[in-house]
N, C-alpha and C positions, 0 to 999 in steps of 0.2 A: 926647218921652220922659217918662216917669214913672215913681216908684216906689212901690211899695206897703208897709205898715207893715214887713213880715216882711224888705223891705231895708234896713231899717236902725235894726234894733232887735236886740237878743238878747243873749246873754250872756257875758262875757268868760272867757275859759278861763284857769285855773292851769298854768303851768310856768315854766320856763325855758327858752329858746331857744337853741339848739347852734349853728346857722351864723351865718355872719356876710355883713353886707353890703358889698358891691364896689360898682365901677363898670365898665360895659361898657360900650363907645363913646360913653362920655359923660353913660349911666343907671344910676341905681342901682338896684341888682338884690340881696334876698337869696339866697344861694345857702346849701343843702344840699348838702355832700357826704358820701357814703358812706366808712364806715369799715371798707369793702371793696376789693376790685378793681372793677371794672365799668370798661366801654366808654367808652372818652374821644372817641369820634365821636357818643354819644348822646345828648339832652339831653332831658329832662321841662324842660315850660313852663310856670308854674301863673301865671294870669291869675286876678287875684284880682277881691275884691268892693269895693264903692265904700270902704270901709276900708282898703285898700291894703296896703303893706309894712308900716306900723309895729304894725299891729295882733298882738298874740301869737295870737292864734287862727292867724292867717296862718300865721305863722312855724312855729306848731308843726305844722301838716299838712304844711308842705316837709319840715320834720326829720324827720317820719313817711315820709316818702316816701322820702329817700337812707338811713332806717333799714332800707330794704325794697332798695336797692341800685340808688336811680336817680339820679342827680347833678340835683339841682332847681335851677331858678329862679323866682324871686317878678320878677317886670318891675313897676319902680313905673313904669308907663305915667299916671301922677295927676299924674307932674310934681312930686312933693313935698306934694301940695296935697288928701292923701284927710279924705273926711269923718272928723269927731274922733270919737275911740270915746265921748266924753261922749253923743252920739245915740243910744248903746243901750239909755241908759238916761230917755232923755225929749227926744230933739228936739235936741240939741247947747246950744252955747253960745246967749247974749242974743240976738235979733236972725238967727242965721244963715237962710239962704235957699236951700234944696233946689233951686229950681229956676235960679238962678243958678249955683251949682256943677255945675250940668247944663249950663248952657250953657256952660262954660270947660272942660268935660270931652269935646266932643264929638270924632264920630272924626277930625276935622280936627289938635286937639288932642291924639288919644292916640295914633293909630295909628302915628304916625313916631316915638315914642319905643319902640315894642314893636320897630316896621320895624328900629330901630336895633339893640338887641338881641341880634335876629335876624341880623344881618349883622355883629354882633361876634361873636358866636358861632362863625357861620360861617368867619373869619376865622382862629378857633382852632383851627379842625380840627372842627368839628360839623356832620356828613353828617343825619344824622337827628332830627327833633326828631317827639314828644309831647306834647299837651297837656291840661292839666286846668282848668276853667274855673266857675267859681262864681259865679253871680248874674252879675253885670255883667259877668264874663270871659267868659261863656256867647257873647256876643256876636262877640267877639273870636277866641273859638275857629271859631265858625263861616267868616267872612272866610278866618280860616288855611285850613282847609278846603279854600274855593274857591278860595285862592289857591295851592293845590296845596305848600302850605308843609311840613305835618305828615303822619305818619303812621298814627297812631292818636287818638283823641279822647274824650275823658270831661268830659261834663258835669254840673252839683250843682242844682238848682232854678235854672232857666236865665232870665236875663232877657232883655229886648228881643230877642229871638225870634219872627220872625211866623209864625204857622203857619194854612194849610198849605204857603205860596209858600217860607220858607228850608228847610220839610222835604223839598217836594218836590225843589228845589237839591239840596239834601243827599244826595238818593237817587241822583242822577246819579252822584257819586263811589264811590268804593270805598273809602272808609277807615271803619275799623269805629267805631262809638258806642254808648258809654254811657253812659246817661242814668239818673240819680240820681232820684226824684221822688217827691213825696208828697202829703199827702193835702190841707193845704191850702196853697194855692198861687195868689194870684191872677195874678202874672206867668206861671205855667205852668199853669192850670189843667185838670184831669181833660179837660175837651174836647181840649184840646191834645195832654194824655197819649196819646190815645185817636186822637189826628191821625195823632201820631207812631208809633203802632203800626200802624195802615191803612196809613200809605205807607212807612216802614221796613220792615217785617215784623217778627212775630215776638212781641212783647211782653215777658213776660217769661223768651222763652226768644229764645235765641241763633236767628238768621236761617239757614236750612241751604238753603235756595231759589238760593243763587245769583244770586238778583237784586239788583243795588244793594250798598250796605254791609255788613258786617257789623252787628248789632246785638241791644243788650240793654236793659231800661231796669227798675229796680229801682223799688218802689214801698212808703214807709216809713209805716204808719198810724199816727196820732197828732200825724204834724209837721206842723210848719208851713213856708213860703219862710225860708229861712235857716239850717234845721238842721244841714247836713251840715259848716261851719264857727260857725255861733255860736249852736246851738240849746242849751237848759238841759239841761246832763247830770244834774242832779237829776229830771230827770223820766225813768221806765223807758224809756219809748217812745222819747223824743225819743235819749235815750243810746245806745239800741240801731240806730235810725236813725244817727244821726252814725258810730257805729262802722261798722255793717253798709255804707253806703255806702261808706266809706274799704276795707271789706275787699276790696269789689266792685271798686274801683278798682283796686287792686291788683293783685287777679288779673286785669282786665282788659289790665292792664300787662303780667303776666308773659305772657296770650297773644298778645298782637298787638307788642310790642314787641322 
């Protein structure tokens, strides 16, 4: 596995962070919740990027998300252990090593603490789960997928994604996707875009064929891999990008969930 610049560079966003984080079976989890009513059988899963939980960008797209009326979770599936936000702005601390943190990160390593989670969750009374998955949760979300886990699916410049072997996987199922994507993108690029529209259906309009998934895939020009959580919102494009995807999300949410 590898990554490419746009994973793990970009820019850190202003706020303040609303939720707070727990622990579920053992993992620590931020959690959003709405300052609504909503479904306490339902749960949005947000599978983040190799920055993990701690990161505010993170934290403030979950808040976005139970502002919109979906009870979220951050799953720090990293173990404690995400790349430091110092990397986005030149490679991390003295000495650090990308590809070692790759090797202590793989699925052998992540997958049973998401497993866990999932099964603590479950445990609460959560019939149905969603998920959102960005850069390196792209991956994860898929697995869910085939593993008949989730319901609905939205992904953000997806990583470790082979295409066209996990699109084709993917077209077996019936669970509807959205896929985020833009213009440069080497972990997802325009071939791939282009994969996933051939064996999806559809492109940039919703799939009405009845074959296979549901599906849409939004396509933001100007950005780069990482925008829809840590692209520069001083720049128009990239701003309008990071927002426009989040809105896509959204109402992707309010139709399939």
């Amino acid at each position: 596995m590898s990554f490419c610049k746009g994973c793990i560079s970009g820019v850190t966003h202003e706020g303040t962070a609303q939720g707070k984080v727990e622990e579920i079976n053992g993992v620590a989890v931020y959690v959003g919740t709405p300052t609504v009513d909503y479904p306490k059988d339902k749960a949005l899963l947000f599978l983040p990027d190799v920055f993990g939980l701690g990161l505010i960008n993170n934290q403030l797209l979950v808040d976005d998300y139970a502002k919109n009326g979906y009870k979220t979770y951050l799953v720090d599936y990293l173990g404690g252990d995400p790349i430091l936000k110092d990397a986005l702005t030149g490679g991390g601390p003295p000495g650090f090593d990308f590809g070692e943190w790759i090797r202590r990160h793989g699925q052998e390593q992540t997958r049973p603490l998401l497993n866990k989670v999932v099964k603590g969750l479950k445990d609460q009374g959560v019939k149905t789960f969603v998920a959102t998955g960005y850069c390196f949760g792209a991956r994860y979300l898929f697995d869910l997928v085939f593993d008949g886990e989730i319901k609905a699916a939205i992904v953000s410049h997806p990583t470790f994604i082979v295409a066209p072997d996990d699109l084709e996987r993917y077209a077996k199922s019936s669970v509807p996707l959205l896929i985020n994507s833009c213009e440069f993108d080497e972990r997802f690029p325009q071939e791939s875009q282009a994969s996933a529209d051939k064996i999806l259906g559809g492109g940039t309009q919703e799939n009405s064929t009845g074959d296979g998934p549901k599906y849409k895939r939004t396509y933001w020009p100007g950005c780069s891999h990482g925008f829809a959580v840590r692209g520069d919102l001083s720049k128009p494009e990239v701003k309008a990008g990071k927002e426009g995807a989040f809105k896509a999300s959204v109402d992707w949410l309010s139709a399939n969930f």
